[in-house]
N, C-alpha and C positions, 0 to 999 in steps of 0.2 A: 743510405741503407742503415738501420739500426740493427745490429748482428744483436743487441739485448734479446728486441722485441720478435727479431726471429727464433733464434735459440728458443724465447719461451713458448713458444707459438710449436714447433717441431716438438718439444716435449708432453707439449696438450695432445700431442695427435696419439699420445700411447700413455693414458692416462695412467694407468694400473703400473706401468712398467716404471714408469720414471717415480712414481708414489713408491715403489719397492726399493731402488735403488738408493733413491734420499733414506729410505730408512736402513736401508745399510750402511750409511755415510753415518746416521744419528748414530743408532746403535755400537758403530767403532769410534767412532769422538767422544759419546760419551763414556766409554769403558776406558778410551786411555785417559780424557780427564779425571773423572773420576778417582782412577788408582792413582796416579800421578799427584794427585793433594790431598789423598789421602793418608797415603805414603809418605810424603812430605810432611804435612799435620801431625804425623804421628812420629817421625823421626825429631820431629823438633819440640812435639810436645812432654814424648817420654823422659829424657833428660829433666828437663825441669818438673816435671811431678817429683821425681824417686828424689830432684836436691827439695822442695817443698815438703814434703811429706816423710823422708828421713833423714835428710839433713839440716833439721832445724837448727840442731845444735852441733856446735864442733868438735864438742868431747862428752863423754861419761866419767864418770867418780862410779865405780861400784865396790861393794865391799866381798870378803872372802867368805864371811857368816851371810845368813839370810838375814840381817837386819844392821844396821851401825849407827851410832852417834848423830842428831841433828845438832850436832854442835859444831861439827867440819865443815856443815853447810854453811855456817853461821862465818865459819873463816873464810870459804870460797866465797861468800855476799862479799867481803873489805875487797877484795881483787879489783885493780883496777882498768875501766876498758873493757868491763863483762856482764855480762845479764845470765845470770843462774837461775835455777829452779831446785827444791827438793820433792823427789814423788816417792809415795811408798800404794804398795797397792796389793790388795786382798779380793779375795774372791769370795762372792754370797750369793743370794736368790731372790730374785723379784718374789714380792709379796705380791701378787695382782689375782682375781681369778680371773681364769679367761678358759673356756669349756674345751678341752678336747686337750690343753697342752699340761705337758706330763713337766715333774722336775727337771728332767734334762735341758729341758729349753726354754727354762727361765733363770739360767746362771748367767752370772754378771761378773764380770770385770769393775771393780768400784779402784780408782784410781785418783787418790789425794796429791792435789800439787798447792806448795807452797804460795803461790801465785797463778792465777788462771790467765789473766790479759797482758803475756810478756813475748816477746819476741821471738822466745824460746817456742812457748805452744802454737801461738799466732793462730789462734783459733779465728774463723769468718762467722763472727754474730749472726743471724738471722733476723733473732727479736732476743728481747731481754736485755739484759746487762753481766758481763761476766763477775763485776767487782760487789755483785748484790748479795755471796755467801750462799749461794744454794745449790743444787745440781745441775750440772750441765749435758745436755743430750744430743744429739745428728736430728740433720732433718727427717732421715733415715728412718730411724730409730722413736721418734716423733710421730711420724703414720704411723707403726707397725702399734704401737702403743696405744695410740690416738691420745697422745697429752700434747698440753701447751704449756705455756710458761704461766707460774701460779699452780699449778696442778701439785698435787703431792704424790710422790711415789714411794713405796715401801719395801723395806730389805730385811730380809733374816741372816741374824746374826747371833755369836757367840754371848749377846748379851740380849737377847731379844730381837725384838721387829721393832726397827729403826725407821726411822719416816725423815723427811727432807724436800721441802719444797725446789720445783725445778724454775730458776732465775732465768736461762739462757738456751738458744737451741742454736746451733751453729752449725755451719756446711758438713758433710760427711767428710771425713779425716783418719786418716790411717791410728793418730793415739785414741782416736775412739770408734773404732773399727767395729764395726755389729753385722749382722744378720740381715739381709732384706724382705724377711720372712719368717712366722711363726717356724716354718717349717723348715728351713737353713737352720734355725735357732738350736738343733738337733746336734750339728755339727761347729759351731761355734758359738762363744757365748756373746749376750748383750755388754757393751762397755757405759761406762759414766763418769764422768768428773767431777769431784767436790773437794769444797780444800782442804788442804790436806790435817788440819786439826779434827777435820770430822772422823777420817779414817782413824787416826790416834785416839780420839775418842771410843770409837764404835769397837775397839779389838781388844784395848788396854795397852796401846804402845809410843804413851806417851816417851814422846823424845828422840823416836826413832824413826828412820828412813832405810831406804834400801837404792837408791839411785840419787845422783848429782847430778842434771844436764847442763850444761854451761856452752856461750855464746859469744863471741867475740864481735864488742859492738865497735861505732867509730871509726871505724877502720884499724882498729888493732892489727895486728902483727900475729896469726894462727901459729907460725912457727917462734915467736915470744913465748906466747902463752901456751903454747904446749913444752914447753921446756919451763916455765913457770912451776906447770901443774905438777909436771914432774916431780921437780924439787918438793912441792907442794907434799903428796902423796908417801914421797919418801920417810918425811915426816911423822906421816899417820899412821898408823898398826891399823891393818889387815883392812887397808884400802888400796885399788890400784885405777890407774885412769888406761881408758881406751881413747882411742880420735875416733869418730862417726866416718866413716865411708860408705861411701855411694859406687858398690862399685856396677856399672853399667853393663859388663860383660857377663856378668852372670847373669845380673836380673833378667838380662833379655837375648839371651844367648842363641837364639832359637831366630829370632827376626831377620835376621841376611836372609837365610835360605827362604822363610815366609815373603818376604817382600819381594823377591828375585821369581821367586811361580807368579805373586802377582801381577809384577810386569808384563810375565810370558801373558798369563789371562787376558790382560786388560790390551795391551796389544797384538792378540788376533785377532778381535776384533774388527780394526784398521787395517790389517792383513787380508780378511777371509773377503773384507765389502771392497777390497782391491780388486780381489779375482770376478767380485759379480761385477764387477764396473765394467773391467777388461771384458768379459765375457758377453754381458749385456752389450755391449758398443762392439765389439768383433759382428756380432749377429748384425745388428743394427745398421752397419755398414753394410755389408752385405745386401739385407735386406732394402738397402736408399740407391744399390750401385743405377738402380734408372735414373732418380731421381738426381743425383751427381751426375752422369751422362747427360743430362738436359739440361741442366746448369752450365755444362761446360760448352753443349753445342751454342750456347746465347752469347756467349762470353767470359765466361766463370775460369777464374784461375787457377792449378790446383793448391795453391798457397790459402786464397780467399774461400772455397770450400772447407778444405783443412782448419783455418780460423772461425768458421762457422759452427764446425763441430765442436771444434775448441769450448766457443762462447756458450755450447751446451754445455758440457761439462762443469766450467766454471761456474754457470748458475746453478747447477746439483748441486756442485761443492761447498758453497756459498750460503744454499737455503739448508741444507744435508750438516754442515757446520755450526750455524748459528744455532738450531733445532738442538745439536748434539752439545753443544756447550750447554746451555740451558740445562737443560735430561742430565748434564755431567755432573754440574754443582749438584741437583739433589741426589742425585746417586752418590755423589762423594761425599755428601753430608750421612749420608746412612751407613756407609761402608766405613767412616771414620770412628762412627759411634759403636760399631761391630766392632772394629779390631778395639779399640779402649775396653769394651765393654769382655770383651775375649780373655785380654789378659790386665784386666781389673784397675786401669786408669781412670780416674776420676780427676779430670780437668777438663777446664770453661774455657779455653783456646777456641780462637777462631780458625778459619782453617787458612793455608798456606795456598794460595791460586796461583801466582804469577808464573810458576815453571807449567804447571798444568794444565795452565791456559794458552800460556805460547805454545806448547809443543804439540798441545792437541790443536790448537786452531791450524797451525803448520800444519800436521797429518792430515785432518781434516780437507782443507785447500791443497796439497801438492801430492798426496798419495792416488786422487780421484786422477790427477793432470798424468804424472805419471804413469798410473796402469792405460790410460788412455792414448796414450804418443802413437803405437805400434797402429791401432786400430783407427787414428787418425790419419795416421802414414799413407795406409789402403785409401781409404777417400779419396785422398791426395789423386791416387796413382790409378782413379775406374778407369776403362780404358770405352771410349763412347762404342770403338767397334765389336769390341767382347762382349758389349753387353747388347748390341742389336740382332749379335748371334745367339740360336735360341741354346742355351749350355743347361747341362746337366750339373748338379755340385758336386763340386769338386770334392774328392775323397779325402777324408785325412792323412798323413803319412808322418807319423811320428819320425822326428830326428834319431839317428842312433847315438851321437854325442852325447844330446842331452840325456838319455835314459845315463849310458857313460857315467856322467859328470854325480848324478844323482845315487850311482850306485857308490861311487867313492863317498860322496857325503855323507850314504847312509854310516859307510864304514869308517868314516872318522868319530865319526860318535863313540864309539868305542875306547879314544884315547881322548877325550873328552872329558875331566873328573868334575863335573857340573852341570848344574842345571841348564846352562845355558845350551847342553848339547842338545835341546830341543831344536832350536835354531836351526843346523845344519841338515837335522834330521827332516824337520819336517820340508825344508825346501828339496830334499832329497828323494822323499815319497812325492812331493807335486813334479819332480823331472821323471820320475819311475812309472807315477799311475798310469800313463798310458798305456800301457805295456801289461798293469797288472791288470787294467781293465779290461784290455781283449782278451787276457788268458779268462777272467771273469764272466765276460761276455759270454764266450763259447760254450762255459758251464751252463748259464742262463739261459740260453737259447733250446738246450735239449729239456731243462726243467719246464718250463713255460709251457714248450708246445706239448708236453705230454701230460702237465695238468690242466692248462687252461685251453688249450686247442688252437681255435684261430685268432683269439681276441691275445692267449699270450706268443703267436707266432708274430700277428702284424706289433707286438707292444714292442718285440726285441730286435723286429726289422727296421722301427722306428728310433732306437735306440741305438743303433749301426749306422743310419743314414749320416749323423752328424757326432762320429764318435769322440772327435776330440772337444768338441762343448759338451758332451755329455760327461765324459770324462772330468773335467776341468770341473763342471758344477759338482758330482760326485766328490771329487777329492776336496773339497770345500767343507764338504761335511764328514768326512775321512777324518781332518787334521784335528775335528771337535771332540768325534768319537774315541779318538786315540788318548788325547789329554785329560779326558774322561776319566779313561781306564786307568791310564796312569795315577791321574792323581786322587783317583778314590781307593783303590789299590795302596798308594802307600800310606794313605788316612789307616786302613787295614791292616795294613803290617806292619807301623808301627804301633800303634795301640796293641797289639799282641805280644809285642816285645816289648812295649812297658810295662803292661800288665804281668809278665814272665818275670823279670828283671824285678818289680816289685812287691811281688807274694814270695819272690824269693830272698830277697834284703831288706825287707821291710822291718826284722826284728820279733814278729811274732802276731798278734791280732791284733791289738791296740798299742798305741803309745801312749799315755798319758803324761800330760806334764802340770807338777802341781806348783805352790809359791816354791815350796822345799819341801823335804821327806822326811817324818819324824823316823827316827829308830823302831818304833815299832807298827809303822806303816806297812812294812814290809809283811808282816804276819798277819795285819788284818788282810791287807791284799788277798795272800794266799788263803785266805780261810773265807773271802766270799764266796758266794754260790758263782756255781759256773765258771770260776779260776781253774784253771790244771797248773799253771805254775806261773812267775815272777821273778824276775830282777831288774833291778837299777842301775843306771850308764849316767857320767858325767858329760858334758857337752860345754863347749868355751869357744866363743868367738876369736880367734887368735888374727890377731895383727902381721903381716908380713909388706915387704917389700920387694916388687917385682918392676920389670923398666922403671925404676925411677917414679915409680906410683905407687900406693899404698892400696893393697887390697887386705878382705876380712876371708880366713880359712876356718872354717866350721872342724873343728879337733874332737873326737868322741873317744874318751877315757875306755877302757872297754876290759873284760877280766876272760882269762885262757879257760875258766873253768864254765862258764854260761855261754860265751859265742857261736860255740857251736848248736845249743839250746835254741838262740835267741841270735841267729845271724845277722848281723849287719851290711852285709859283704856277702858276693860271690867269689871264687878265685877257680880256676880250670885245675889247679897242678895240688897244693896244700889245702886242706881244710883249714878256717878261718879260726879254731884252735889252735891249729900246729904254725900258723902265721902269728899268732901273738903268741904262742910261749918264746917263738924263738928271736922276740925281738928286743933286742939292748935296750939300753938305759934311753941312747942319745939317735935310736930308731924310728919313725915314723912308716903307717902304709900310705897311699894315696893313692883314689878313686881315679878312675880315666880321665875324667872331665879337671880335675885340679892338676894331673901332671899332666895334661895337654896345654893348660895355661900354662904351667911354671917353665914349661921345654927342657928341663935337664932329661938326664936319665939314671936307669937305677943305680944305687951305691953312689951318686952324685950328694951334693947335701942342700938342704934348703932353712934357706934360715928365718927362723920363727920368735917373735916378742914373747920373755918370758917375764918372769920377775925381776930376774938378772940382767933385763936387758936381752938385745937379740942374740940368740943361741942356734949353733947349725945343728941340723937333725938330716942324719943319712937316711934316705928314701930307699929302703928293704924291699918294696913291694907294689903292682900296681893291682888295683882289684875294679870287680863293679861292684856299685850300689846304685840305689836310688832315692836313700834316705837323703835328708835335705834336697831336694833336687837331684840327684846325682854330684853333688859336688863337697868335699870335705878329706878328711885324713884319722886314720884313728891309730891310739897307741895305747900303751898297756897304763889300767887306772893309775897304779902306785905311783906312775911317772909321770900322769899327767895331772894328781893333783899336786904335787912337789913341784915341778915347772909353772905351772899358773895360778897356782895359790888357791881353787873353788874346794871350799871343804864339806862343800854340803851338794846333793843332788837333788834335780826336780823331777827327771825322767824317769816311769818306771815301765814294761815293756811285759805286756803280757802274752800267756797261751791260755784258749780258751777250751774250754771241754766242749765235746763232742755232741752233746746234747741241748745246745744255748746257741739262740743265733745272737750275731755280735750286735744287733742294738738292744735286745735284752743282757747281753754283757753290761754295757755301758750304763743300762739302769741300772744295776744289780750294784757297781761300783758307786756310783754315784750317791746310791741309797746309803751306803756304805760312808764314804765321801765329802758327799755334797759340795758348799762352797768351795771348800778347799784347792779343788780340781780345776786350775785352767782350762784347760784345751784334753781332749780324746781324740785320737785319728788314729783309724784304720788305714792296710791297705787297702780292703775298696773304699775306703774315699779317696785315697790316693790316685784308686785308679778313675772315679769317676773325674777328677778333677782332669787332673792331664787328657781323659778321651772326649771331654770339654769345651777343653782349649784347641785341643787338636783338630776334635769333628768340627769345633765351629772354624776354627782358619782354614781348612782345608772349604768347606762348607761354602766359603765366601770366594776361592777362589775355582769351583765347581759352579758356583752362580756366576760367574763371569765368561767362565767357558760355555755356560749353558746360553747365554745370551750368544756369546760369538754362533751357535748350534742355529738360532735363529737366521742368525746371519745366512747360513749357510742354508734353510729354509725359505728365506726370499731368494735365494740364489736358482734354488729348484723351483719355485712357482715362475721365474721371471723366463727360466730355461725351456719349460713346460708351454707358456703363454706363448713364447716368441717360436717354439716347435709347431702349436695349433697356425699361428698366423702366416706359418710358409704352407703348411698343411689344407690350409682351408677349402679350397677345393675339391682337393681328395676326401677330406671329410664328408662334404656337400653331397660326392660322386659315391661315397661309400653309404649314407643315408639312402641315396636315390636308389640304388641297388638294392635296399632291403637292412644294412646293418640299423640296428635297434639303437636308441640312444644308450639302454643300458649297458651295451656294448661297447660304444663309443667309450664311455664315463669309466667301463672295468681297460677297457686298452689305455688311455690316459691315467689311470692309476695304479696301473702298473707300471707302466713307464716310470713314473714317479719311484713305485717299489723298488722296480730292478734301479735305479741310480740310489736309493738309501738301501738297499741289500748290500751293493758292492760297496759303498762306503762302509758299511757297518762291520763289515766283513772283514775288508785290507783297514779299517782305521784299528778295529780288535787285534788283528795279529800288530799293526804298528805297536798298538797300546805294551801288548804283552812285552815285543822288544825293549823298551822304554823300559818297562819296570824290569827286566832282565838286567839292561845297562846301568840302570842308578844302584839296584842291589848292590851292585861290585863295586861301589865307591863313597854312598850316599851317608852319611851320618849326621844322627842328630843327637845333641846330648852324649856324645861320644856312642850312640847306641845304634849298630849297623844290625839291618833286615835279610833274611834269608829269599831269597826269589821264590814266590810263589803266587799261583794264580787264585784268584777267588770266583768261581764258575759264577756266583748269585750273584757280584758285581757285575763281569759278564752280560750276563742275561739280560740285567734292568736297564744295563748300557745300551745291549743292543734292544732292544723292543723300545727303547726310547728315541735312538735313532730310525728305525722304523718310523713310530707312530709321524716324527717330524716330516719323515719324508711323504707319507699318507696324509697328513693334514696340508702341506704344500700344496702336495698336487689337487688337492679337492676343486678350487677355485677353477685352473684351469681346467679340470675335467667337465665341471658344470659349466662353461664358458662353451667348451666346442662342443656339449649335448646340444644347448640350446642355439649354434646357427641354423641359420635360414639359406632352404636351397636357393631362395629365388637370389639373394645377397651374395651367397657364395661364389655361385656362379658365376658371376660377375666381378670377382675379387680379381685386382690384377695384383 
């Protein structure tokens, strides 16, 4: 006996049904491979971007003045066991025409290094040569321009329009960071490299630099050579060295909680195609109990039965696996490219398969085995005389335990401070639905028959007949619709509460940051068109030490007389003036997100790199912001350039009049301006950026859910099919009597309706609980949401559950239109 060739032979006999179920097996193998190396790809590739791309070099040299001596460079070159560079860099304007694009978005970043081909840049050639003397551009930056290497491009400058042939074009790189688009070009300027004689050339500064990066090759000794440089520095007038830190926790501070919903996503998947396995093969059993009787009257075991079933399932699992591995690499290749692309990785990593391959192929094989045990059990145990007696089916009879068990679970959620209390919850709604379904039902039963008459009397008697697989199909697409609501809902509210937090601490309309700020910048500022007013903030990278690790604290000098003007900060109790008059010498505030890393608390001290070496500063205050990220500390100017030695500022912080929208601001300064001006940013770019990052992470793990939604749509076609096929008779006997196929097709679709209504229904109030429970604990960016429902989300949630359960059932509804009396009647 080859149990293979039977098993496949058994699953040919219900073609449509077993073709649904394998794709519920694909569909959840591939969502949990997929996440599962994507996840992995990305946890292993981010680290080594942020040490590539900012930690090329081990230290900085910078000076106090915006400009110093290339002759200190000349002494950190003798150092031994190091590879230097000197960069000084100015800002100018692409000379190009190109139709439609205004000044704003052809400012450039022109950035002179001493050396282009060193260790330190470690720039990836393309084409050219770095060591040829000419400009260096992205590949990037190369389309957008449409140059190649040999092309000339042209820049306005304090001495005219400078010209420079481009020698090299190299991989896109964060020191030459650009636009990927005329249109981005608005909001950031284009970058280039040329050596650094030319910039010395092109401004009149000859001699001078503004930075030292330095690299420890060989295998030097970083804690030598940073006590070297020291000493070094100590030496120099009005230079001081930083160490390059990478610190991880900031940059990506947000990623636990992302990756942890995408789990939950990518694994119901494999959850929801559990319950149609189970459910499909409860039926299915049922429906063979002759067919097991006849087997057992010849001689049939009920072990060797039981293994018959078995060898079905394992061939679903099997061909349902392989299919879903496949479908999983490329979905995990696009969803790897999503989250890089989300929050702005650019790395050529392959991707990470081996945990996402064992554990989905495991799921894959043993979740199918699993939900099938119970329904193979039954087999086991047909009983030949039960089933020679003519029985009516058996009614459902929900345990009261399990409703029990499932009400506690719901209620543990509650003391649950994570995301993971999804988990209990939802196993807690599949023990409950029964229960919510009859209450459900009962509503549906008077609905139907008073609008639709007899087609929705017999849809909801049809729906009763077998209410616990009805049920069961329902909460499949219940648990989709809930995580729906959830997680589009806090896509919602927290974008509202950034966007809050950020027109409120943002400083004013624009920030602009220039090389540095003449003395009488400040006056032309004020007297452009469309200014209402102006000031200037000092900003310093401050080195600290925390566990025995070295992180970078963003410090903002800041004056009692403008703060309130020009808030940087929120606070509930003082105004952000009355918090900086009343702060000491040796005082510091800090933002939520930096005193939730540092862990002390207030009146504590925390000690910060000054000139002097490390110095404790007592912690006065905690506030919000959102400037930098939400993460940094500020204290009064006077103190803060006396403590870190910056005597010059680049930041100036405007308010705009009432009359000027903020990208004619931005001309109007610019005109004003011009090269000079780094970078402009707004709060709304602030806030588009973050609803971004946000709408697309959340985005990605609502296409996951939306695929499990499908799952839970073969679940109702296969529940529907396998209702027609005990039905068929009656069907047969209901045609011969006069019922119309259109009839037929509106009672099966509604059927279909009433199981996606009551889903859409109890998964919505699920949803809402969900976002009730995370409000009270959830934080992101130290920044907690207030509970609140969003009706439009809602809506689209549920009409989309609908349509899912409508389009389901369509198949089987045209399936039992078109039997045949003569076929049916004869159906045993």
């Amino acid at each position: 006996m080859n149990l293979w060739l039977i098993a496949w032979r058994n699953l040919m006999r219900r073609k449509l049904r077993s073709f649904l179920t394998i794709m519920s097996i694909v569909i959840g193998v591939a969502s949990t491979f997929a996440v599962i190396a994507a996840v992995d790809s990305a946890e292993k590739a981010f680290p080594v971007y942020l040490k590539s791309a900012f930690g090329k070099a081990d230290f900085n040299l910078n000076g106090s003045e915006a400009y110093f001596s290339e002759d200190v460079y000349k002494k950190v070159e003798k150092l031994d066991q190091t590879e230097s560079i000197a960069i000084l860099k100015k800002n100018t304007k692409l000379n190009m025409k190109v139709d439609g694009i205004s000044s704003v978005q052809k400012r450039v970043d022109l950035s002179g290094y001493s050396a282009l081909d060193t260790p330190v840049t470690d720039f990836k050639v393309i084409k050219g040569k770095l060591t040829a003397g000419g400009a260096v551009i992205t590949d990037r930056t190369a389309k957008v321009w449409k140059k190649d290497v040999g092309d000339t491009i042209s820049f306005d400058t304090d001495k005219g329009t400078q010209r420079i042939k481009i020698k090299a074009i190299v991989k896109y790189t964060v020191e030459l960071m650009g636009p990927s688009s005329w249109s981005m070009a608005n909001y950031h300027p284009w970058s280039v490299a040329v050596p650094l004689t030319v910039v010395q050339d092109w401004y009149g500064l000859s001699g001078k630099i503004q930075n030292i990066q330095v690299k420890a090759i060989n295998g030097a000794s970083i804690e030598q050579l940073e006590q070297e440089l020291d000493r070094f520095v100590k030496q120099v007038d009005r230079v001081y060295m930083q160490p390059v830190i990478i610190d991880f926790d900031a940059q990506f501070k947000t990623l636990d909680s992302f990756f942890l919903a995408l789990y939950i996503a990518g694994f119901l998947g494999i959850a929801l195609s559990a319950f149609i396995i189970f459910n499909s093969l409860y039926v299915s059993m049922k429906e063979r109990k002759n067919e097991f009787a006849v087997l057992k009257t010849i001689g049939y075991t009920p072990s060797q039965i039981q293994w018959m079933v078995m060898f079905e399932v394992i061939l679903l699992s099997i061909i349902g696996t392989a299919a879903g591995l496949l479908i999983g690499y490329g979905l995990g290749l696009g969803l790897k490219s999503l989250i890089f692309m989300i929050y702005g990785i650019h790395n050529d990593s392959g991707m990470v398969l081996a945990k996402g391959a064992i554990l989905s192929l495991l799921a894959g094989l043993f979740v199918p085995v699993i939900a099938s045990l119970h329904p193979i059990r039954q087999a086991g145990r047909v009983s030949v005389i039960e089933v020679l007696k003519e029985n009516r089916a058996a009614s459902y009879k929900a345990k009261k335990w399990l409703g029990i068990i499932g009400i506690l679970l719901i209620a543990s959620g509650f003391f649950i401070k994570s995301l993971l209390l999804v988990v209990p919850l939802m196993i807690g709604i599949t023990l409950m639905f029964p229960y919510l379904y009859k209450l459900f039902d009962f509503l549906l039963r008077t609905i139907y028959k008073m609008l639709f008459g007899f087609t929705g009397e017999m849809a909801t008697r049809n729906l009763n007949r077998n209410i616990g697989r009805t049920s069961m199909t329902s909460v499949i697409l219940c648990l989709g619709i809930a995580m729906i609501v959830l997680m589009s809902s806090l896509n919602s509210a927290l974008l509202q509460t950034y966007e809050r937090i950020i027109y409120s601490s943002y400083g004013g309309n624009l920030d602009i940051m220039f090389h540095h700020i003449e003395k009488e910048d400040l006056g032309k500022l004020k007297n452009t068109e469309g200014v209402a007013d102006v000031t200037t903030y000092s900003l310093q990278a401050v080195v600290w030490d925390h566990q025995d690790k070295k992180r970078q604290l963003p410090v903002f000098g800041v004056g009692e007389e403008w703060i309130d003007r020009f808030p940087l900060f929120t606070n509930t109790g003082k105004s952000p003036g009355e918090l900086i008059k009343n702060l000491d010498k040796d005082e510091v505030i800090l933002d939520k997100i930096s005193y939730g890393v540092w862990g002390g608390k207030i009146g504590e001290t925390i000690a910060l790199q000054t000139l002097e070496g490390a110095k404790p500063f007592k912690v006065a205050a905690v506030v919000d912001t959102m400037k930098n990220s939400g993460y940094g500390a500020f204290m009064k100017e006077e103190n803060f350039k006396e403590y870190f030695g910056v005597k010059y500022e680049r930041n100036a912080l405007v308010l705009k009049s009432e009359n000027v929208s903020p990208l004619q601001l931005r001309e109007n300064i610019f005109a004003q301006f011009g090269e000079r001006i780094e970078s402009m940013f707004g709060p709304e770019d602030w806030v588009s950026v973050i609803g971004a990052t946000y709408t697309g992470s959340f985005s990605i793990i609502n296409g996951l859910i939306i695929l499990s939604i499908i799952v839970s749509g073969i679940g109702i076609t296969n529940t529907l099919l396998i209702s027609i096929m005990e039905r068929i008779r009656e069907i047969a006997m209901m045609r011969a009597v006069g019922v119309t196929r259109r009839q037929i097709i509106g009672m099966i679709l509604l059927e279909g309706f009433g199981i996606g209504l009551a889903a859409t229904v109890i998964g919505t109030l699920f949803g809402i609980l969900l976002i009730y429970i995370t409000s009270t604990f959830l934080e992101v960016n130290s920044l907690t949401f207030d509970f609140r429902v969003s009706w439009l989300i809602l809506l689209f949630t549920s009409l989309f559950g609908i349509v899912v359960s409508l389009v389901s059932s369509f198949t089987p509804a045209s399936r039992a239109a078109k039997t045949k009396l003569s076929e049916a009647l004869r159906y045993e």
